[in-house]
ROTIBA-167255 format. One line per field, with one value per residue: residue number from 1; y, x, z of N, C-alpha, C in turn. Coordinates in Angstrom, 1 decimal, padded with zeros to 4 digits. Example, Ala and Ser with C-alpha at 12.3 -4.5 7.8 and 13.67 -1.06 7.14 Angstrom:
2
num 1; 2
n.Y -005.7; -002.2
n.X 013.2; 012.8
n.Z 007.8; 007.1
ca.Y -004.5; -001.1
ca.X 012.3; 013.7
ca.Z 007.8; 007.1
c.Y -003.3; 000.0
c.X 013.2; 012.9
c.Z 007.8; 007.9
***
This chain:
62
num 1; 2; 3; 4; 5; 6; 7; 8; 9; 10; 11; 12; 13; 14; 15; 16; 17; 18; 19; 20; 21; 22; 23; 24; 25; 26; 27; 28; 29; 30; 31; 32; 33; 34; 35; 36; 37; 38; 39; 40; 41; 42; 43; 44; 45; 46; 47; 48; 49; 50; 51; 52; 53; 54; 55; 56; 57; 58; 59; 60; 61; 62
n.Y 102.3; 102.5; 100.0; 099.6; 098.8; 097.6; 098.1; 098.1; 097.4; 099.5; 100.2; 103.3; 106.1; 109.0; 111.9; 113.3; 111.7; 110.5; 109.5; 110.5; 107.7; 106.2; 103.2; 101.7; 100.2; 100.1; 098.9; 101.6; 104.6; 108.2; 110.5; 114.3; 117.5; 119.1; 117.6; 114.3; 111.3; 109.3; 105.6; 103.0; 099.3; 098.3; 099.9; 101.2; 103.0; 105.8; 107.5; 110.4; 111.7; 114.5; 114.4; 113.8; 112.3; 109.9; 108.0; 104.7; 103.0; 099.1; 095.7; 093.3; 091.4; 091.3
n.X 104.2; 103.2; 103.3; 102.2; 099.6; 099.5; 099.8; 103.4; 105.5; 108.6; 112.3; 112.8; 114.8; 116.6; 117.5; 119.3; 121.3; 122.4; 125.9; 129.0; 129.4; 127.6; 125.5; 122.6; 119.7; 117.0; 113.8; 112.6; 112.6; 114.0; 113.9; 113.5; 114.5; 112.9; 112.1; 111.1; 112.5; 111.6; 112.4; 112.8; 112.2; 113.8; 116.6; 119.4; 121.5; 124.0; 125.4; 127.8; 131.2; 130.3; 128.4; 125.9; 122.7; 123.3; 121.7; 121.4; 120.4; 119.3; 120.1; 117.3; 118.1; 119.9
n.Z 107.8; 104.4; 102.1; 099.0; 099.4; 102.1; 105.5; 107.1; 109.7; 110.1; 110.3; 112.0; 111.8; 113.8; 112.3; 113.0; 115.0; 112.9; 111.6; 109.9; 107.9; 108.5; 107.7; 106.1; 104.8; 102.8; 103.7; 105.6; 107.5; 107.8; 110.0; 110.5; 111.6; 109.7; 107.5; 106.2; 105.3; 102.9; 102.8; 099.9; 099.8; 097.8; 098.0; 099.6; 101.9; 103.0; 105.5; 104.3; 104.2; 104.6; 106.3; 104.2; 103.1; 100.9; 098.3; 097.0; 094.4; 094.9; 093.4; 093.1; 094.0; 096.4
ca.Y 102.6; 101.5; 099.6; 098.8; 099.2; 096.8; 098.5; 097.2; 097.9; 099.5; 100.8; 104.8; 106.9; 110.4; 111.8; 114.2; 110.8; 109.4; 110.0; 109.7; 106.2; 104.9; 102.7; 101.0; 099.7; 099.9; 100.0; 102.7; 106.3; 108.7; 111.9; 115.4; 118.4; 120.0; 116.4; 113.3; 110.5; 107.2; 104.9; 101.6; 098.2; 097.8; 100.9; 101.5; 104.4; 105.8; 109.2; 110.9; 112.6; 115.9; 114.4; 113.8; 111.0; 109.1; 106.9; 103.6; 101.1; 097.4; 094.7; 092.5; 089.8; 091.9
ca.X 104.5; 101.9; 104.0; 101.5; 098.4; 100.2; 100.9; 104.1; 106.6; 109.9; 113.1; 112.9; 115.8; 116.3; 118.7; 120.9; 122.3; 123.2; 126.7; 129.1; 129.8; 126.7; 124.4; 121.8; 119.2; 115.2; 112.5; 112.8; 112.4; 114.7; 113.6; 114.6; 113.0; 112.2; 111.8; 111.3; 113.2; 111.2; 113.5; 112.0; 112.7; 115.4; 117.1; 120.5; 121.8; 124.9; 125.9; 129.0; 131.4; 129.9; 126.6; 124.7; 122.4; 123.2; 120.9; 121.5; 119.5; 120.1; 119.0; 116.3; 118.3; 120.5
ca.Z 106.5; 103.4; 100.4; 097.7; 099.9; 103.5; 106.5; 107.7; 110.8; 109.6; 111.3; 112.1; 112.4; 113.7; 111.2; 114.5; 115.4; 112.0; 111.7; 108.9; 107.6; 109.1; 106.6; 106.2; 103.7; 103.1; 103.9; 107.0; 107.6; 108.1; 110.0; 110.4; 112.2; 108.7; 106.6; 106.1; 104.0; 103.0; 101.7; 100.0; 100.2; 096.9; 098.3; 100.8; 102.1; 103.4; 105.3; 103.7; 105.4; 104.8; 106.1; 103.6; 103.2; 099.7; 098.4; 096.1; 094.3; 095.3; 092.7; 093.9; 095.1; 097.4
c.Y 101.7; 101.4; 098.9; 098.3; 098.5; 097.5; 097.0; 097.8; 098.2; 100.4; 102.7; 105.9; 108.3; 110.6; 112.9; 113.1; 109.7; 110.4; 109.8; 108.7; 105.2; 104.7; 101.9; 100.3; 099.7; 098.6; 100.3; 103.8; 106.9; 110.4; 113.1; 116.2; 119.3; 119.2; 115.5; 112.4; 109.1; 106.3; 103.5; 100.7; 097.7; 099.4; 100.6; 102.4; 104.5; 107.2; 109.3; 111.5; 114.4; 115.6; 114.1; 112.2; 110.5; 107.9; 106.3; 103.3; 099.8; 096.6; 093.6; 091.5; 090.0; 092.0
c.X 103.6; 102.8; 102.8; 100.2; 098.5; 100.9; 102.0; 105.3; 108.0; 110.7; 113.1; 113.9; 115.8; 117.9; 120.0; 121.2; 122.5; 124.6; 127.8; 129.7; 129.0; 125.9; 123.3; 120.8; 117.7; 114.7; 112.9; 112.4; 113.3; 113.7; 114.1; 113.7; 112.6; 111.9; 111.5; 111.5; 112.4; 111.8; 112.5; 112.9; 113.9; 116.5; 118.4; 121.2; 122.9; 125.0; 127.7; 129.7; 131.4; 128.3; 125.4; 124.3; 122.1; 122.6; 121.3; 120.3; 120.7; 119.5; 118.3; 116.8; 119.3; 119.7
c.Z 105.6; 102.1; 100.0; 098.8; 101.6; 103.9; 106.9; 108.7; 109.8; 110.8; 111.1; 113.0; 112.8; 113.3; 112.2; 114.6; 114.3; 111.8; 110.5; 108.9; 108.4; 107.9; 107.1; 104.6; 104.3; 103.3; 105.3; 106.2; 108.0; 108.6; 110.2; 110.9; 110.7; 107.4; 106.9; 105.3; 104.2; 102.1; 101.2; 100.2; 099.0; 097.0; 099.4; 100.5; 103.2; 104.0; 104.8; 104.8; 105.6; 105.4; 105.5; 103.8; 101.9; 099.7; 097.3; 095.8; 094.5; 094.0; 093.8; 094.7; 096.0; 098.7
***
């Protein structure tokens, strides 16, 4: 993944084994066979329990 012109390693999920009430937080990927979610680095994300995958902002010092 290229933030602000640096590749850098991030975590890459496949979105069939997120389940709900699993979280996390950027920078990652989330994939899907008909998407893909790039979350950044002042970002965290939750699935619901219908599935979905809600995104926040964090402030910077989170």
């Amino acid at each position: 993944m290229s933030l602000l012109g640096a590749w850098q390693k991030v975590p890459v999920y496949s979105r069939e084994t997120l389940w709900a009430g699993v979280y996390g937080k950027g920078p990652c990927i989330v994939e899907e066979y008909d998407s893909t979610t790039v979350i950044g680095k002042h970002w965290s994300w939750t699935v619901d329990g219908y599935e979905n995958l809600d995104l926040t902002t964090r402030s910077k010092s989170q």
